[in-house]
N, C-alpha and C positions, 0 to 999 in steps of 0.2 A: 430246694428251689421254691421262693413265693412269688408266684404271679398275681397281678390286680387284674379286678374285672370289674367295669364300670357300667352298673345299672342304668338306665338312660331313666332321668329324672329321680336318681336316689343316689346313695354312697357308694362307694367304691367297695368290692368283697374281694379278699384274698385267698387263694389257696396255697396250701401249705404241700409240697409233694415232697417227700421222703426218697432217697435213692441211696441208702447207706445199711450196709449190712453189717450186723451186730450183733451180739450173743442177746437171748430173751429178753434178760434182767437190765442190761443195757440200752438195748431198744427201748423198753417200758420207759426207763426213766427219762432218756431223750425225747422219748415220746411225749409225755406229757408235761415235761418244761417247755416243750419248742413249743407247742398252743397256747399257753399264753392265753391270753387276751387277746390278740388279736387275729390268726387265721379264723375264716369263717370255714372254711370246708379242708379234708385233711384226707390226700390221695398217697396211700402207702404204698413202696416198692417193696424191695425184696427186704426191709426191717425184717419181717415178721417174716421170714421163709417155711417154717413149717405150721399145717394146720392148728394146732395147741397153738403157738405162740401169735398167727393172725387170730384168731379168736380172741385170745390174751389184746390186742390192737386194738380191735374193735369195742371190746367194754371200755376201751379206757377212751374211746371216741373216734377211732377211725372210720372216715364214710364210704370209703372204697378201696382194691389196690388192685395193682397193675404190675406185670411184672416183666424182667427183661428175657428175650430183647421185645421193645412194643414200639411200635412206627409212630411216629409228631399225629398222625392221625386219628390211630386208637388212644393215645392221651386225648388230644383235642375234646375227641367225643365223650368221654368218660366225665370231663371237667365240666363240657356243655352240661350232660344227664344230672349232676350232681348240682350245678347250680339253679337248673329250670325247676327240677325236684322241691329243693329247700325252699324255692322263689315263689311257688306256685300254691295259690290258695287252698283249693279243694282239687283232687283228682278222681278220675274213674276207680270205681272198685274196684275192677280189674286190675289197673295198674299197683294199686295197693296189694294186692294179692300176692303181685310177682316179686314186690319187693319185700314182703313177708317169706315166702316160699324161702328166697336167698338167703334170708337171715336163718331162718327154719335148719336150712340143709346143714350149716355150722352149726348150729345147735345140735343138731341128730348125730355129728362128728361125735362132738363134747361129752353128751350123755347116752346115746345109742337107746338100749327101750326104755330108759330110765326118764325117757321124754316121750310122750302121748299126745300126738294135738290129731284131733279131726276137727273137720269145715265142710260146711254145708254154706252156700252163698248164692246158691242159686238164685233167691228169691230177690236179692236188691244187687245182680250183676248191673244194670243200666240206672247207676247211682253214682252218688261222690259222694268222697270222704277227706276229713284231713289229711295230709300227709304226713306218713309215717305214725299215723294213730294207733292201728292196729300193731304196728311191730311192737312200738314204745309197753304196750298194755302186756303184749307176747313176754317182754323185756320184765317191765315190771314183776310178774309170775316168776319169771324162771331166779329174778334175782332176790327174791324175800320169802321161796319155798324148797324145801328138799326135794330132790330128783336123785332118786338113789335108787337100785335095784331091789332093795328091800321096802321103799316107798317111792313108787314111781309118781312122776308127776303129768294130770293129766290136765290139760288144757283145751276147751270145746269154743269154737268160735260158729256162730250161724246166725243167717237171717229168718229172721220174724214175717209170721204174715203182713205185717205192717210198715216191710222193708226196714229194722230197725236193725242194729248188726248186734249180738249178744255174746261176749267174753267174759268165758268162764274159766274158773280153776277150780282144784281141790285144794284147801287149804291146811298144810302141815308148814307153818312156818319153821326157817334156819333160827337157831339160835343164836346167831350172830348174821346180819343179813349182808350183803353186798351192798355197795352203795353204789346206786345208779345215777350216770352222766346224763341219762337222754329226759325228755320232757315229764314232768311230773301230772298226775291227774287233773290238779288245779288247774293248772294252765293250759292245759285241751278243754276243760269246760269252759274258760274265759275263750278261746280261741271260735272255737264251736259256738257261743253263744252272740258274734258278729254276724252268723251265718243265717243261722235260725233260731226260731224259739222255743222248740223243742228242747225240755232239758235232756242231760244226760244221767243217766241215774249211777250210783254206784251201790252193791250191796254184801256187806262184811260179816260172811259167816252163817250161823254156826259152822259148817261143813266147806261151802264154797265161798270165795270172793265171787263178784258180777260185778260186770258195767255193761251198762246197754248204751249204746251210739245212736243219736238219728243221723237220717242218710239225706242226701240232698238230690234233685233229680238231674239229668245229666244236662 
């Protein structure tokens, strides 16, 4: 099913909802012929029916799913949260938070203690941020470093006395890396830098990758 959704003074955005259940390998690859070029947001059903295989969904670009039976109503609101989401400039840290946690929990599925993240955010909770920055950065880490029980991978996210947000990792890169759909560094510092003039810093190694984030007040 693609529904349009029409921005009042912009383009039309379509969503793409999935309701076809399929073996993994098959999912995958309908999966990401059907996006195209053209759905902007991509609401999976029961493709992906088990935890492995929606995770498998998600790196390849799925923004959400839903599964049967779900009432006109919980779609509705699902489509609403994903389009105001994608639509919306800067969010509360908070909100960022929860949307990190979600992705966080499939991750902790995937690798169990072979994934490490602690957060400390106290210090810039009454801030904004990009959307979907912090995941994108979470994202970046876990798909260009080993995470294996013989080298676990840790990732630190905290705010600064200066309400500045800092993501960390350790740095043992894959030998062959994943290659990532979601936003690249570049273009959160082009994005970021409409906002404020704060740059964002990035820093590569020896031991850790860093980015540090400025926050915006709320």
């Amino acid at each position: 099913m693609n529904a349009r959704h029409d921005r009042q003074g912009g383009a039309p955005r379509s969503v793409l909802l999935l309701l076809v259940l399929l073996t993994a390998a098959l999912g995958v690859l309908f999966w990401t012929q059907s996006r195209g070029p053209s759905p902007d947001y991509t609401l999976g059903g029961p493709l992906f029916p088990v935890p492995k295989d929606r995770i498998e969904g998600l790196e390849h670009g799925a923004d959400d799913y839903i599964f049967k039976p779900f009432s006109i109503d919980e779609l509705t609101a699902r489509i609403r949260n994903l389009l105001e989401q994608r639509e919306t400039e800067m969010v509360p840290l908070t909100q960022e938070i929860n949307f990190l946690e979600d992705y966080l929990y499939l991750q902790k599925m995937r690798f169990g203690e072979s994934l490490r993240v602690s957060m400390e955010l106290e210090k810039a909770e009454k801030r904004m941020v990009i959307p979907l920055s912090l995941q994108m950065l979470v994202e970046n880490a876990i798909k260009h470093n080993e995470a294996s029980a013989g080298h676990p991978l840790s990732i630190e996210i905290r705010a600064t006395d200066e309400q500045r947000i800092v993501i960390s990792n350790t740095l043992q890169p894959k030998e062959l890396p994943e290659k990532s759909p979601g936003l690249g560094i570049e273009n959160l510092k082009k994005r970021l830098s409409f906002y404020t003039s704060e740059p964002m810093s990035v820093s590569n190694g020896p031991e850790k990758f860093t980015v540090t984030l400025p926050t915006l007040p709320l």
